[in-house]
LOMIZA-957003 format. One line per field, with one value per atom (N, C-alpha, C, CB): residue number from 1; x negated, z negated, y negated. Coordinates in steps of 0.2 Angstrom, whole numbers, plus 5000, padded with zeros to 4 digits. Glycine has a CB too. Layout:
BEGIN
nr c(NUM:...)
u c(X:...)
w c(Z:...)
v c(Y:...)
END
This chain:
BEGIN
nr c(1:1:1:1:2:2:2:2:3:3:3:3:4:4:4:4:5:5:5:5:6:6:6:6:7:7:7:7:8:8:8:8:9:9:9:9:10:10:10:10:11:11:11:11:12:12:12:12:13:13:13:13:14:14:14:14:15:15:15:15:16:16:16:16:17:17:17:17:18:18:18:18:19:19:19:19:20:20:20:20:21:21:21:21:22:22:22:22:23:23:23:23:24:24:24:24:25:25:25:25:26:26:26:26:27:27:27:27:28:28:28:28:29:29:29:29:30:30:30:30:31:31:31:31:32:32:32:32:33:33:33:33:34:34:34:34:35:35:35:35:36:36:36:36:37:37:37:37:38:38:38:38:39:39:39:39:40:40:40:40:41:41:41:41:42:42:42:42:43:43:43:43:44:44:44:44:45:45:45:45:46:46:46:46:47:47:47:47:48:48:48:48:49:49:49:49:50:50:50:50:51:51:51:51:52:52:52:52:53:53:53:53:54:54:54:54:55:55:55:55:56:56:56:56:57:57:57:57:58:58:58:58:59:59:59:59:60:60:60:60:61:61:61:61:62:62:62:62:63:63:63:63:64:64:64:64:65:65:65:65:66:66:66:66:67:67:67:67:68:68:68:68:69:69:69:69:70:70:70:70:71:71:71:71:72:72:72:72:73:73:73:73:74:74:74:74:75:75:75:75:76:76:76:76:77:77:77:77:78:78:78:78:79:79:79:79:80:80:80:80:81:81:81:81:82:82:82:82:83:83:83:83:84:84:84:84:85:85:85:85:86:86:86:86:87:87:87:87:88:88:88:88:89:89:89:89:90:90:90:90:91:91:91:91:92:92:92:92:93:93:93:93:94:94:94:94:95:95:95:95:96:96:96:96:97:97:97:97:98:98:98:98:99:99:99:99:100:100:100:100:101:101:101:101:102:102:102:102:103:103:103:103:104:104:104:104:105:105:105:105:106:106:106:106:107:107:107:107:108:108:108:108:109:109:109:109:110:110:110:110:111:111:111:111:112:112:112:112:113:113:113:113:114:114:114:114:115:115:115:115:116:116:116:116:117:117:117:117:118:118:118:118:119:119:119:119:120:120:120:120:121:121:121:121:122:122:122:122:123:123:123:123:124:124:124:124:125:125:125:125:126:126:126:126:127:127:127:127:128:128:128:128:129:129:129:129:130:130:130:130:131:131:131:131:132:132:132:132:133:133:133:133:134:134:134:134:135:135:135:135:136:136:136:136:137:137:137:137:138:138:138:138:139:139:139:139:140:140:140:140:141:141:141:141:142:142:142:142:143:143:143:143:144:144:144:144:145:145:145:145:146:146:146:146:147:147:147:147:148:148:148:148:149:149:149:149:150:150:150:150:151:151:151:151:152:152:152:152:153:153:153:153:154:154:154:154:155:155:155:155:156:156:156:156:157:157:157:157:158:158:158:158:159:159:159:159:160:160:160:160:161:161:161:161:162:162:162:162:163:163:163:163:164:164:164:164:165:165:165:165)
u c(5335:5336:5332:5335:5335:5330:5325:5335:5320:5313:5311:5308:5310:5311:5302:5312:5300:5292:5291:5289:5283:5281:5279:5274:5281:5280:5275:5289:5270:5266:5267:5263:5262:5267:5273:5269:5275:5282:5282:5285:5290:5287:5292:5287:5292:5296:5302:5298:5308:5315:5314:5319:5315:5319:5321:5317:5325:5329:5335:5333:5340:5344:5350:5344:5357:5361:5369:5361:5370:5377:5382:5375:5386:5395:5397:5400:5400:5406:5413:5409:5414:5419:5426:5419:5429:5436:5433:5440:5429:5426:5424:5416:5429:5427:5422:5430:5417:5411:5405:5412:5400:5391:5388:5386:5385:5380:5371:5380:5369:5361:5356:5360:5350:5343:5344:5336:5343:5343:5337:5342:5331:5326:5330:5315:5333:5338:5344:5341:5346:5352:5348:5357:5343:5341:5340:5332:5336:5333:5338:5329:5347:5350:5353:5353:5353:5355:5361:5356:5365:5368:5367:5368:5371:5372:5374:5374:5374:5378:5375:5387:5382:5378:5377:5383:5371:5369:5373:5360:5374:5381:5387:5382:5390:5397:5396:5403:5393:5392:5399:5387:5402:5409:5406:5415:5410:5407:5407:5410:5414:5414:5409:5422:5405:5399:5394:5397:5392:5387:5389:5385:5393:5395:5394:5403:5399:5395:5388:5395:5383:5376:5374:5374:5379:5374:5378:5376:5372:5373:5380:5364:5385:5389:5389:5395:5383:5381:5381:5372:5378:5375:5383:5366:5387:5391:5396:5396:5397:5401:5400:5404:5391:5387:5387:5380:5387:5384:5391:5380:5398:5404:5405:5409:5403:5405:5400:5405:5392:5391:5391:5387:5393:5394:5399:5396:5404:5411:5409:5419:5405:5402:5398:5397:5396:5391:5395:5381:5400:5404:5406:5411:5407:5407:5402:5411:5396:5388:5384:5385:5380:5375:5369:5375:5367:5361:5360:5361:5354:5350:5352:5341:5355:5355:5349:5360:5348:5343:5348:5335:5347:5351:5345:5358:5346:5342:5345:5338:5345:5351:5347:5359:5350:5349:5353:5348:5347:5353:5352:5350:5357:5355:5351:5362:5348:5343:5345:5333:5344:5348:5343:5348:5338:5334:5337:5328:5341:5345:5339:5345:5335:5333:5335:5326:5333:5337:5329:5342:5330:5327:5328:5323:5324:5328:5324:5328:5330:5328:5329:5330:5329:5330:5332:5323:5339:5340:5343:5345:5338:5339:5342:5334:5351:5357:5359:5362:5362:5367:5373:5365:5376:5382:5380:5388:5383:5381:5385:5378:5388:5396:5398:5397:5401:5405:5404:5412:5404:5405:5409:5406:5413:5421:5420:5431:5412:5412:5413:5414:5417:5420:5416:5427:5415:5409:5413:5408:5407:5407:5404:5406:5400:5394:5390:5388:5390:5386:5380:5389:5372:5366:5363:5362:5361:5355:5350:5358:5341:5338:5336:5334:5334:5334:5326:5338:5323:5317:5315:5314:5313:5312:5309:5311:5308:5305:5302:5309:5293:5290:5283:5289:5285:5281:5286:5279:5285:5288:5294:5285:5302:5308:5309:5315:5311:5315:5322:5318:5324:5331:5337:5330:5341:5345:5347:5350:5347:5347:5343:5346:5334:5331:5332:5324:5334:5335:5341:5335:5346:5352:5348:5358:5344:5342:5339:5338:5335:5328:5335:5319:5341:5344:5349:5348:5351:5355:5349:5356:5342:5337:5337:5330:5338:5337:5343:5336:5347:5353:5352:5361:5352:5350:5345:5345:5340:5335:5339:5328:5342:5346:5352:5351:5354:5362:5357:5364:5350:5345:5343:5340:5341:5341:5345:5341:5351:5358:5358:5363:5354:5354:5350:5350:5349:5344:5340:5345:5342:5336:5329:5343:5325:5319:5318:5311:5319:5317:5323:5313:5326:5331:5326:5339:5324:5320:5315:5316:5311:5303:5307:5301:5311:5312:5314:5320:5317:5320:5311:5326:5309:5300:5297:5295:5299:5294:5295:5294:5301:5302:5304:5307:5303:5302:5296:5304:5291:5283:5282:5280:5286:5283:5286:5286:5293:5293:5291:5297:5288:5283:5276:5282:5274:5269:5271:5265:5276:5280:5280:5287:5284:5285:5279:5292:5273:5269:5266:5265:5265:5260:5253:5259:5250:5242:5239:5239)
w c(4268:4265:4268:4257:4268:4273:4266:4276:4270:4265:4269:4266:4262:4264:4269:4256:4272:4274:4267:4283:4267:4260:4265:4254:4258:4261:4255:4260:4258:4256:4249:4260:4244:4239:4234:4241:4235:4235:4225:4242:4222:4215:4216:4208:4207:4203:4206:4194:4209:4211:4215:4213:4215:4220:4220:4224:4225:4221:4226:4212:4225:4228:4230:4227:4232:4230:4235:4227:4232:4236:4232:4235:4240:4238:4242:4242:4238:4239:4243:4230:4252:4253:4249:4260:4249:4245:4237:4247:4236:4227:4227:4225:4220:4215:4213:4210:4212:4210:4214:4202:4212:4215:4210:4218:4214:4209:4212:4212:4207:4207:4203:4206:4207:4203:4196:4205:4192:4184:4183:4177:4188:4186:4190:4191:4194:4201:4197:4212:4191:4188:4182:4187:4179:4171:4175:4165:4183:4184:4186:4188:4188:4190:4184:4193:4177:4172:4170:4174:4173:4173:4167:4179:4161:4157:4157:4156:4154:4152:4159:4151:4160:4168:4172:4172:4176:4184:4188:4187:4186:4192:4191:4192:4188:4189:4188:4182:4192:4194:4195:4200:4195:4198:4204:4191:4209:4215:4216:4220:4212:4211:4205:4210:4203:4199:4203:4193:4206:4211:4216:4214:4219:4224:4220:4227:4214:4211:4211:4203:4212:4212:4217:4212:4221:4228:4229:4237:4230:4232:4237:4237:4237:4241:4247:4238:4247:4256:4259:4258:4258:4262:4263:4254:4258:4258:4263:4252:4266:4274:4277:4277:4279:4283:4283:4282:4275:4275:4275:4267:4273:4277:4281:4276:4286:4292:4298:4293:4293:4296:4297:4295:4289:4287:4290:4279:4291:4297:4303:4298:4305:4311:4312:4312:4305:4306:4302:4301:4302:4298:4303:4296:4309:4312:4316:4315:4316:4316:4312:4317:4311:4307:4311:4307:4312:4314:4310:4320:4307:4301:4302:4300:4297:4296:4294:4292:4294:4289:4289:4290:4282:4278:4274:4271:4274:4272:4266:4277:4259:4255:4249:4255:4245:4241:4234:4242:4230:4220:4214:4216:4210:4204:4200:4200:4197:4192:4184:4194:4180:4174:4169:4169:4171:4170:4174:4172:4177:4179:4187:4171:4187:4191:4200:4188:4205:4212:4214:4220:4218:4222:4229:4218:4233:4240:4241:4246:4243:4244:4253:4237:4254:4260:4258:4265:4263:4263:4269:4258:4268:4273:4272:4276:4276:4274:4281:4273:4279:4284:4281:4286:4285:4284:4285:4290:4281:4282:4283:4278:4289:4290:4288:4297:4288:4288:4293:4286:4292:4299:4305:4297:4302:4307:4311:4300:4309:4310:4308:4313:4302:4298:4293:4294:4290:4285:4278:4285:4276:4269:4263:4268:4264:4259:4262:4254:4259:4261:4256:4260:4261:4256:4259:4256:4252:4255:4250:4256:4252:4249:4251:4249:4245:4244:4243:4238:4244:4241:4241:4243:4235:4234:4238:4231:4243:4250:4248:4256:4249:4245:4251:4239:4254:4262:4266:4265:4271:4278:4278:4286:4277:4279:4283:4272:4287:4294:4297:4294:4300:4299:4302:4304:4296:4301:4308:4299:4313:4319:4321:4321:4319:4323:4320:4322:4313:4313:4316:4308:4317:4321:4329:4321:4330:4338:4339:4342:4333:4333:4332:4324:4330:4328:4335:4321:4338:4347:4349:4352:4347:4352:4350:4352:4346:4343:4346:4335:4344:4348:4357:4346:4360:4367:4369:4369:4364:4365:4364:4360:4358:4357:4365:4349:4365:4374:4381:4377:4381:4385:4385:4384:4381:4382:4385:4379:4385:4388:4396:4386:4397:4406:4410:4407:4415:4419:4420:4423:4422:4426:4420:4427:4420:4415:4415:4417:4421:4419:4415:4426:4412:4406:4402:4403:4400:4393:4393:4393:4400:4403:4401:4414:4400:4400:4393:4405:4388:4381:4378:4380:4378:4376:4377:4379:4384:4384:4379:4391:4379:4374:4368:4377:4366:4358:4358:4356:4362:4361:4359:4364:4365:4364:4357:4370:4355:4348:4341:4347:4342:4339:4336:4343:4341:4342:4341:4347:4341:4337:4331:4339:4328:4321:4315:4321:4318:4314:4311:4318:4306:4301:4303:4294:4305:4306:4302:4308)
v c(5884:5877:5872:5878:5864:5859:5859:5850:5856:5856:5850:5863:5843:5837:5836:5833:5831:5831:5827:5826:5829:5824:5819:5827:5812:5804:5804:5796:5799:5797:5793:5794:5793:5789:5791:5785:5797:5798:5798:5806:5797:5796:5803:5789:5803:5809:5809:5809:5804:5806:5810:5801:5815:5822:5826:5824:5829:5835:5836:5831:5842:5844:5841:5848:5839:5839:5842:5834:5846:5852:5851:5861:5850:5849:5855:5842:5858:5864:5861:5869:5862:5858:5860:5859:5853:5855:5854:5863:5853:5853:5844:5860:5841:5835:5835:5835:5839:5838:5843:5839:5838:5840:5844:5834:5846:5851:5848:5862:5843:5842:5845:5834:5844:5847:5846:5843:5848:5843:5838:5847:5839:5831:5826:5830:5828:5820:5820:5822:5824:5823:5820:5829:5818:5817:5809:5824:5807:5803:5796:5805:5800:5797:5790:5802:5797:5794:5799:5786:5804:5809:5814:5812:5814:5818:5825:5817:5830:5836:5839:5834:5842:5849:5846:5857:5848:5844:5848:5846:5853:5857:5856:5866:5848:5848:5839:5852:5837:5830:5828:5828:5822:5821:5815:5816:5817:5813:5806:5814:5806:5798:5792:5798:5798:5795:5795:5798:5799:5799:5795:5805:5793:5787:5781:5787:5780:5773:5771:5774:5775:5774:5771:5779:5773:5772:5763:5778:5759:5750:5751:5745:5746:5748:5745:5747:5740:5740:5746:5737:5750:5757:5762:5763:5760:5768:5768:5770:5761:5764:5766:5761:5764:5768:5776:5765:5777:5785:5788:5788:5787:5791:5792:5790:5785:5785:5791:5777:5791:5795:5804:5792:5804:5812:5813:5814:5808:5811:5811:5805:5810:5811:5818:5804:5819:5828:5834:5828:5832:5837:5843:5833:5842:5848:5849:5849:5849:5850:5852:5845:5856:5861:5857:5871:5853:5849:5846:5846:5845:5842:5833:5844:5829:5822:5818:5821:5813:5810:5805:5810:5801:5794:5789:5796:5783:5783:5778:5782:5777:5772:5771:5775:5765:5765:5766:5761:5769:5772:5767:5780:5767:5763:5771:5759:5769:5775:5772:5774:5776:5776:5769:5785:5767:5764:5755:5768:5756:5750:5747:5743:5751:5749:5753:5748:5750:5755:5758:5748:5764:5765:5769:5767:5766:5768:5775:5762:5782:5786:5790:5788:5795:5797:5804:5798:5805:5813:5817:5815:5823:5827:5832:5828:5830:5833:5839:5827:5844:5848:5850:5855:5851:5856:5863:5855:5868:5876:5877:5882:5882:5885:5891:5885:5893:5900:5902:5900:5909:5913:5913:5917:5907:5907:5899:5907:5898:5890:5883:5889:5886:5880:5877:5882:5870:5867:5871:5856:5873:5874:5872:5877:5872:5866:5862:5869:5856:5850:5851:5843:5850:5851:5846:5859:5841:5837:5837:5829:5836:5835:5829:5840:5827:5820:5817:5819:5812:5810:5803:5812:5800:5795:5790:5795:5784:5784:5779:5783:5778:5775:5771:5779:5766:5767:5765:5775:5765:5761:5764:5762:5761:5765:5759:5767:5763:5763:5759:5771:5757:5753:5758:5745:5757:5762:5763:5762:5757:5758:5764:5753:5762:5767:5775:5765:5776:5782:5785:5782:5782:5783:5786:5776:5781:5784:5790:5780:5792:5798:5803:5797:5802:5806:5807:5805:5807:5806:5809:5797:5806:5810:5814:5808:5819:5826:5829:5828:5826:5830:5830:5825:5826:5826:5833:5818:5832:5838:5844:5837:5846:5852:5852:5851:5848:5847:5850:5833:5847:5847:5854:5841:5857:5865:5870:5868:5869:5870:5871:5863:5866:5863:5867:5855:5872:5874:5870:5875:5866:5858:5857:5846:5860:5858:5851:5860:5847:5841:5835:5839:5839:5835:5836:5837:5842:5844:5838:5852:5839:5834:5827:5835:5824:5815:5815:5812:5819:5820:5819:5830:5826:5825:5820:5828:5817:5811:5803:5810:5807:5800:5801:5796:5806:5809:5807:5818:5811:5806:5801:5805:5797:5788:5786:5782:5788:5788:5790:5790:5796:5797:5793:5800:5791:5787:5782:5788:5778:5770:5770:5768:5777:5776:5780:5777:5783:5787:5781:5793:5781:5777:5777:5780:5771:5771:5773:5765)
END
């Protein structure tokens, strides 16, 4: 299971949430289901209540992206904003996969989620640190070390841009 990094600051929203491909409904933590504002079972969320949540700036971004990792088991990060049952939004971060079946095929979508409280990111640059990881995974593939040697080097210098003083 992904296991979110701890953000500085970070408050009480967080929590799991898993789609059973082909299934109407999510299954969340019950504190990120009591915090969302979500009644009754946390394991029969309807999706289309949890999408309501999310500001509708952010949601073409995040479909468009999940259709992009749907046939990948390499970890996503998103980064978006929720309404909370309190009416008020908080922008959170989730670090999502696909788990396949044995045969290859996506079966459940898992994201851990956390409230982001501190420097978020603009989705552009998260999109790139995310190509960079993938490059670095493609780059292993290659005999030639030095793809691996150019991928590192500039996972570093990224690194060191976006670490918090």
């Amino acid at each position: 299971m992904l296991q979110p990094p701890v953000l500085s600051g970070e408050r009480a929203l967080a929590g799991t949430l898993v789609w059973e491909f082909g299934q109407n409904t999510l299954s969340l933590t019950p504190a990120l289901a009591r915090s969302l504002g979500f009644g009754g079972d946390p394991g029969r969320i309807e999706i289309t209540a949890y999408r309501d949540r999310i500001l509708p700036s952010d949601l073409e971004l995040i479909y468009e992206r999940l259709s992009r990792s749907f046939l990948r088991s390499e970890p996503m990060v998103n980064t978006y904003a929720v309404r909370l049952h309190d009416g008020s939004v908080a922008r959170v971060r989730s670090f999502s996969r696909w788990e396949m079946s044995d045969a290859g095929t996506p079966t459940r979508f898992v994201a851990v989620i956390s409230e982001a409280q501190g420097q978020i990111h603009i989705t552009a640059e998260d999109e790139f640190i995310e190509r960079l990881i993938e490059l670095r995974f493609l780059s292993e593939r290659v005999s030639d070390p030095n793809y691996r040697r150019i991928v590192d080097e500039m996972m570093h210098e990224v690194w060191k841009h976006r670490r918090p003083a």
